[in-house]
N, C-alpha and C positions, 0 to 999 in steps of 0.2 A: 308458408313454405320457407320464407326467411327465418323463425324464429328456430321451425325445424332445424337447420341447415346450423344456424346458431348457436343452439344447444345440444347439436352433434361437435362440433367445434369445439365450443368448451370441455365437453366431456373426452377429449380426446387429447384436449391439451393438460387437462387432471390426470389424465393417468399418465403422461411423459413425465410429467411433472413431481409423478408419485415415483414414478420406475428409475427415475433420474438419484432423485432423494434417497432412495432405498439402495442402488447402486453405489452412491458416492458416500454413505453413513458405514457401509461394507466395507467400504475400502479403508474410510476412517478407520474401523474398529480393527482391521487385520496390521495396518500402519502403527498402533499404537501398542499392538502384542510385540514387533517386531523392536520398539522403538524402546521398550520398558529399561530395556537395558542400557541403550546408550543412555538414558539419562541417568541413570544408578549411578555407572563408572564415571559420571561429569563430563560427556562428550557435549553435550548439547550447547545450544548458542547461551543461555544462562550464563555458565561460566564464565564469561567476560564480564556481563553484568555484574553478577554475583562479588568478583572478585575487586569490583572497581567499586563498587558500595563497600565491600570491608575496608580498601584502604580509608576511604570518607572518615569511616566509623573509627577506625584504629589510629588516625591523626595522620594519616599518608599520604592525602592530598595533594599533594606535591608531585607527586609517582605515580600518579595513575597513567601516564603516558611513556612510563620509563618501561621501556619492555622489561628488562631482568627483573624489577621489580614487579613486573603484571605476574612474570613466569613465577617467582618466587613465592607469592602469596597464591595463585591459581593450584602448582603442585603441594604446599601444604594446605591448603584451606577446600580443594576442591579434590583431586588428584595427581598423583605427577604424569607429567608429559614431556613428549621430547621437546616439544614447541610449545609456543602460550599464546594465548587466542588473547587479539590485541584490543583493547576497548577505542574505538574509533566513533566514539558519540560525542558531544558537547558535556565538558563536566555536569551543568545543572543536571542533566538527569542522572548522575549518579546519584544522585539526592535520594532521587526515587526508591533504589535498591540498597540503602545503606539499611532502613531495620528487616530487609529481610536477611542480613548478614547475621542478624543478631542468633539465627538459627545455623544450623546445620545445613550445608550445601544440598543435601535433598529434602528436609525440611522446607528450607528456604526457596529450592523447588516449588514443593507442594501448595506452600503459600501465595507464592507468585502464581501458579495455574489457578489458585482459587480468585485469586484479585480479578486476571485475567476474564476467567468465568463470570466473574459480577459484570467485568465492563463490556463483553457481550451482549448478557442480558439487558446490559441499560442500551446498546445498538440495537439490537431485534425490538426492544420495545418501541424507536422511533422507526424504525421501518417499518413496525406493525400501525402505526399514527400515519405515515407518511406515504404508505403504500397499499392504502384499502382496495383500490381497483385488485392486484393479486389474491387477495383471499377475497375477492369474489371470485375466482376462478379456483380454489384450492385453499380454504379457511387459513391452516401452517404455512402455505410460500412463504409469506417474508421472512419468517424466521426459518425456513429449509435457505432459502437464500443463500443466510449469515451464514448458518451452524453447517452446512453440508459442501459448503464452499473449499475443498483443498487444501487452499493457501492459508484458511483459516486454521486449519486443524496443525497445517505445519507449525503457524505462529506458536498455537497451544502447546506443540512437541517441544519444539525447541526452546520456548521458556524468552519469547521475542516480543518486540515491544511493538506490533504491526498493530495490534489491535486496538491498543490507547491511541495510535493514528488515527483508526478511523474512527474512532468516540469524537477526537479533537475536529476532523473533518467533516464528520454529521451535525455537530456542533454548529461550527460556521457554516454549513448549508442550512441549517435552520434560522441563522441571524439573518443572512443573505433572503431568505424568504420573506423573515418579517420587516425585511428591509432597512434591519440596524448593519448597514455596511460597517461601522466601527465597530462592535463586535466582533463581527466576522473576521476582521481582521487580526485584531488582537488573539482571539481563539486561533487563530491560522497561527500566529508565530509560535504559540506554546506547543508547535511540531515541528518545531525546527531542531529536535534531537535527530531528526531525517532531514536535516537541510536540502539533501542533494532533491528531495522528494517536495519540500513546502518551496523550497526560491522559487523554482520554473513555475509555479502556480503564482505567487508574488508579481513576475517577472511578468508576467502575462495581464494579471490586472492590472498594473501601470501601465502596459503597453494600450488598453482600453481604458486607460482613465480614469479609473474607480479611485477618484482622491482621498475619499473618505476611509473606505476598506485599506489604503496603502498606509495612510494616517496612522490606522489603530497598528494596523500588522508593525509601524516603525514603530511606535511605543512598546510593543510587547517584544521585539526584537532588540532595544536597546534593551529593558532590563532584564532577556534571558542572556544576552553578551556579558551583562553587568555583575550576573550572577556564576557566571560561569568562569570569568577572572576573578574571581572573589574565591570561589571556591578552589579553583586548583591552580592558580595565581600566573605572575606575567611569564616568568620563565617555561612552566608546564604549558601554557597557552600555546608558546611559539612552539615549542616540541609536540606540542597535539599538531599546531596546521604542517609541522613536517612530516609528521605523520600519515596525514592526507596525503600530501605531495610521493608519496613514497608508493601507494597506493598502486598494487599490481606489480610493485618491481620486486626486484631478487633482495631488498636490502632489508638488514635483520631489524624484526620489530616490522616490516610489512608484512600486512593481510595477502595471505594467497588467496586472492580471488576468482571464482569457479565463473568464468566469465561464459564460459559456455550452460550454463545455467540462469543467464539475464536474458530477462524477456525483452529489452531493449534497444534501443539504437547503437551503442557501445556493445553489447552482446552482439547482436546481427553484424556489424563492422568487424569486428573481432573474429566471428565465426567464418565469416565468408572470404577475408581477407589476411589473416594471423598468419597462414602459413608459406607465403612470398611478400609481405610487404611489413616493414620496419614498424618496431612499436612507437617510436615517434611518429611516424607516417600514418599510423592508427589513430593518433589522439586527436590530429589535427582534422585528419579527416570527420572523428566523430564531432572535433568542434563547428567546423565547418556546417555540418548538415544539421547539428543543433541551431548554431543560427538561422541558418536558412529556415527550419520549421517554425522557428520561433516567431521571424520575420514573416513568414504566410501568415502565422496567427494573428499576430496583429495587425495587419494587412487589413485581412477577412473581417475584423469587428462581428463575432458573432451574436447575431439580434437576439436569440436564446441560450440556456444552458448553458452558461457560461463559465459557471463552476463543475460544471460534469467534462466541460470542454478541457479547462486547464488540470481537472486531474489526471485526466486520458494521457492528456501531453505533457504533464510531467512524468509518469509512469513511461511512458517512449523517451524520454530525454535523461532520465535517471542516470547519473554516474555509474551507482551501485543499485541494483535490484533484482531482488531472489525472488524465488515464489511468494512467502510468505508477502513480501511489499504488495502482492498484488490485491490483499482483502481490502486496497484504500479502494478499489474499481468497483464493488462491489455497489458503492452509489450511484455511478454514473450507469452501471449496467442495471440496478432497479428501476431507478427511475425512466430509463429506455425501455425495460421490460415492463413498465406500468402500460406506456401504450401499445405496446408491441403484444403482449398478449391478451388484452381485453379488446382489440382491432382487428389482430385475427380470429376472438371467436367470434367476431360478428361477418355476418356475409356479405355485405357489400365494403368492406374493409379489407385490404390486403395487409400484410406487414409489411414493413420499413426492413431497408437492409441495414440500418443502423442494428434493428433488433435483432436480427440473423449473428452479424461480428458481436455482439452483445453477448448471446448463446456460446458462439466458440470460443471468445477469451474464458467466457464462466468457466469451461469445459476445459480447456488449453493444461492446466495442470494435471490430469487424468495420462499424457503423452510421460510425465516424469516415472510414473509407474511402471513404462516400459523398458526403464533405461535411457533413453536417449539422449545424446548429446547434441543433439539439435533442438533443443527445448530454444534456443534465442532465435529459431524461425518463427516464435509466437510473435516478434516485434510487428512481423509483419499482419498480422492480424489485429493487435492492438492499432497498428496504422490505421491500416482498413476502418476498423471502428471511429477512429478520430477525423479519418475524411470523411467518414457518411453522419456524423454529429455535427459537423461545420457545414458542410453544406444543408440539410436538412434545419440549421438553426436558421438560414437565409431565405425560409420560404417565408413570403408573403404571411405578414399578421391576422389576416380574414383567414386565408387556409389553416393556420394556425389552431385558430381561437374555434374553426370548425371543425379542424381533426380532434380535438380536445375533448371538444362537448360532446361529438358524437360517441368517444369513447368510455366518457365517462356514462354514460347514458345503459 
């Protein structure tokens, strides 16, 4: 009767599984008829990329943080605009987008999607390594996972660097398994073109001690700092961190940031409180509550998953994060979904509410489709996910080591 019950189970979680994948591959393909064009005209987030690799290439290095000068090379090199979409990454990675300058703006597009596309493939391949419990339940999961994911597909639209994130972060979750903590480290800083997105993961393994892991991440942190004043030198450096600083205000050369579009702690503050309380009273607040989680986290020492923990909570603590930021969760939410759905198709196994929040974040960008400007009510959901991963890390090591095996079984 149990196996019955079992293999009713399974088969019921293959076809959500299937219906889910089919649904959200539809949506991809209707999103990218619509979208053909904004990237034609140079609307897409490329643009800034694009236009910061030609000054590299063209000896302009200097200027990549000079707004007039973003605008001036964006409208002849990409198209003209009333405004110019600010490059606000660490120079080293203009490195990256200088030979695709060497083409034509949608050339240099097309390229970059293909790059993009390779460094998928090399993720689904280690999910497909990493996550064989799933395709026992559905051979394709791991790779519906990646490739059916939203956030992904916007990455791809937009011509955005989310997804070499999470290469770099599969990356060090695999040193971190095999137990090379310096590795992992080192691999961890070479994503600090998303600083706002790698510190609070930093931040949190010092807070737990991992000397080794902080070791590597300083060495690969100093020589991506080393490189990046090399490249666009002292003067541009200090006009890049004012640039940050500027960040959300009215002043020219700041990013207008679609805050109600962060799925984060600073979104949720923002959204709930933007329209009677001062944006200085906004910042503080969101600093405030950033420590405060920061400090439960390390508080807590969680006994497990402790890299699935600190990307949870850096994705809630993110300064800056759009949908596309969200393809780094996609680890933390497989590897939940490893036990969550090979637990539930067994019958004396219930699932974890960790895997339930798991399910809704996956799902969370499907709400942007409708319009809504309350997309920053998913913080709250990614919370939810990050207290039932902290706590559920603090069960007892026998329950552990037995929910485990019976799952994997």
């Amino acid at each position: 009767m149990t196996n019955l019950a079992s293999a009713e189970s399974r088969a019921t979680i293959k076809a959500l599984a299937m219906g889910i994948a089919a649904l959200l591959l539809g949506l991809q393909i209707s999103g990218w008829i619509g979208f053909i064009r904004v990237i034609r005209d140079g609307h897409a987030d490329f643009r800034a990329y694009y236009a910061a690799g030609y000054q590299i290439r063209a000896g302009q290095r200097h200027e990549i943080y000079d707004y007039q000068a973003e605008k001036s090379v964006q409208d002849s090199q990409v198209s003209p605009e009333s405004s110019a979409r600010p490059y606000i990454h660490p120079s080293f990675e203009a490195l990256l987008f200088a030979p695709f300058s060497l083409l034509s703006y949608r050339w240099g597009f097309a390229a970059f999607l293909a790059a993009n596309l390779a460094v998928l493939a090399v993720v689904c391949r280690i999910f497909c390594s990493q996550l064989p419990e799933l395709a026992r339940v559905w051979a394709p999961l791991p790779v519906a996972l990646v490739v059916c994911f939203l956030g992904t597909a916007e990455a791809l639209m937009q011509g955005q660097d989310s997804i070499l994130l999470l290469l770099i972060l599969s990356g060090a979750a695999l040193a971190l398994q095999s137990g090379s903590d310096l590795s992992a480290g080192f691999l961890l800083s070479l994503g600090l073109f998303r600083f706002q997105f790698v510190l609070p993961i930093a931040i949190l393994f010092f807070l737990w001690k991992r000397w080794t892991l902080i070791r590597g991440f300083s060495i690969g942190a100093t020589a991506v700092a080393l490189v990046s004043v090399l490249v666009s030198g002292v003067d541009s450096s200090k006009m890049y961190l004012r640039t940050l600083s500027s960040l959300g205000s009215n002043a020219p050369g700041a990013y207008e940031q679609p805050i109600w579009l962060m799925p984060s702690l600073r979104g949720l503050i923002h959204g709930l409180f933007s329209s009677f309380v001062s944006d200085s009273a906004l910042r503080w607040i969101t600093i405030i509550l950033s420590v405060a989680v920061i400090a439960w986290l390390g508080w807590r020492q969680p006994g497990r998953a402790q890299f699935e923990i600190a990307i949870v909570a850096a994705a809630l603590l993110s300064y800056h994060l759009l949908p596309h930021d969200l393809t780094a969760l996609l680890i933390p939410i497989g590897v939940t979904l490893k036990t969550f759905l090979v637990g539930a198709s067994r019958a004396e196994q219930k699932p974890t509410w960790s895997g339930c929040f798991a399910v809704a974040v996956y799902l969370s960008p499907v709400l942007l489709i409708a319009g809504t400007r309350y997309f920053f009510l998913t913080s709250l959901v990614i919370f939810g996910f990050l207290i039932c991963l902290v706590h559920e890390s603090r069960v007892p090591s026998a329950q552990i080591r037995a929910h485990y095996a019976s799952a994997a079984n």
